[in-house]
C-alpha positions in Angstrom: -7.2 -31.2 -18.3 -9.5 -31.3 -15.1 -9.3 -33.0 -11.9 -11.8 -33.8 -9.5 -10.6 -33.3 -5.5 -13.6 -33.8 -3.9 -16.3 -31.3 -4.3 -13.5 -28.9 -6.1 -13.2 -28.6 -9.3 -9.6 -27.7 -10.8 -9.3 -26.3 -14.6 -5.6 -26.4 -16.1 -4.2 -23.7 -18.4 -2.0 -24.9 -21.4 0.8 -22.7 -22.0 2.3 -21.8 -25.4 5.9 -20.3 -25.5 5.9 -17.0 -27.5 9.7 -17.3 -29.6 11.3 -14.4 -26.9 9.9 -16.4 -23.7 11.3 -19.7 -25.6 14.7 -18.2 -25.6 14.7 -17.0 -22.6 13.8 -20.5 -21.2 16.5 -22.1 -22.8 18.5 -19.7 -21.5 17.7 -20.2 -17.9 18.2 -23.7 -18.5 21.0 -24.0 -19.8 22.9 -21.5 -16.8 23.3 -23.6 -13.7 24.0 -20.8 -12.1 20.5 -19.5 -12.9 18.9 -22.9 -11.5 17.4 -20.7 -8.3 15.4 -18.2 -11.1 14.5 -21.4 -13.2 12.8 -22.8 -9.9 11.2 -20.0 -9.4 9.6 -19.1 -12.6 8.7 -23.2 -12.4 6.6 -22.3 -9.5 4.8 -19.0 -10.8 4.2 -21.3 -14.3 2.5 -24.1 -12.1 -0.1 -21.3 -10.3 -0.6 -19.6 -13.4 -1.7 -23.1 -14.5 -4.0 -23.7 -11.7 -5.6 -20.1 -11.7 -4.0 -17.3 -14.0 -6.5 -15.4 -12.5 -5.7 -15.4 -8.9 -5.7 -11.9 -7.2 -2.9 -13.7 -4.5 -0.4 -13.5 -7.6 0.5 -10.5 -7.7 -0.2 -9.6 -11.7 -0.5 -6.3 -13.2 -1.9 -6.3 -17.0 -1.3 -2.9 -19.1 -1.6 -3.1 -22.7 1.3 -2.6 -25.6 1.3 -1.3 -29.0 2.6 -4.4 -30.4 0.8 -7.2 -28.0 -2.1 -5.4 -26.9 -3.5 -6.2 -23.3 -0.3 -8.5 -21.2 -0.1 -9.6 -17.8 2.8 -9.4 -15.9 3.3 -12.0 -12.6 6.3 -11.8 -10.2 7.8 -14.6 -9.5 8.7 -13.5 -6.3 12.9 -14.0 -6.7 14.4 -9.9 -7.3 12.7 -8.5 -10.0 11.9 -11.5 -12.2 8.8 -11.4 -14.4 6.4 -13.8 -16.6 4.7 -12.0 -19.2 1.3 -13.7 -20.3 -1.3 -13.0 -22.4 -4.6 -14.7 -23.1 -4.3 -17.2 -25.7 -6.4 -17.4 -29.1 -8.8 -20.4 -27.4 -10.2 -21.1 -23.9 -8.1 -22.4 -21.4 -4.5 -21.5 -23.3 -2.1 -19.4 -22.1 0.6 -17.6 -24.5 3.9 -16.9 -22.5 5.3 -13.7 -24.0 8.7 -13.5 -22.5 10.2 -14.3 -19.4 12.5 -11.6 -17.6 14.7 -9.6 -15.0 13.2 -6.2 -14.8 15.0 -3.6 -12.9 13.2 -0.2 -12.2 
């Protein structure tokens, strides 16, 4: 999907839910008294869709035996995490999981 805002130009991502970020998802949603995380994970979902890219996000990628090359982005709420990876085509984003984690 693009818009046009004058002489910008903005690309959207399309996600795709990896099973262990689905879960967790459904998870957050279903918890009411996880409705402050859900908002913000909404939020870091809505700039990864605008620019996954962005330096101003905060990510860190490091690669996994299993996954290969991930990308991590706070969503700036504790220590709460998406995990993203490039997706098979252009402009797709897989979500791997979606998590609290506490060093």
């Amino acid at each position: 999907m693009i818009w046009f805002c004058g002489n910008l130009t903005v690309v959207s991502y399309e996600f795709f839910y990896l099973d262990d970020a689905d879960d967790a998802m459904a998870r957050l949603e279903s918890d009411p008294a996880m409705a402050h995380v859900l908002a913000a994970v909404e939020r870091t979902l809505d700039k990864l869709a605008s620019d996954p890219f962005n330096p101003r996000l905060g990510t860190t990628s490091f690669v996994t035996p299993e996954l290969g090359g991930v990308s991590a982005t706070p969503t700036g709420l504790d220590d709460w995490y998406v995990f993203w990876q490039r997706g098979p085509e252009p402009k797709i984003i897989d979500i791997v999981l979606v998590d609290q984690i506490r060093l």
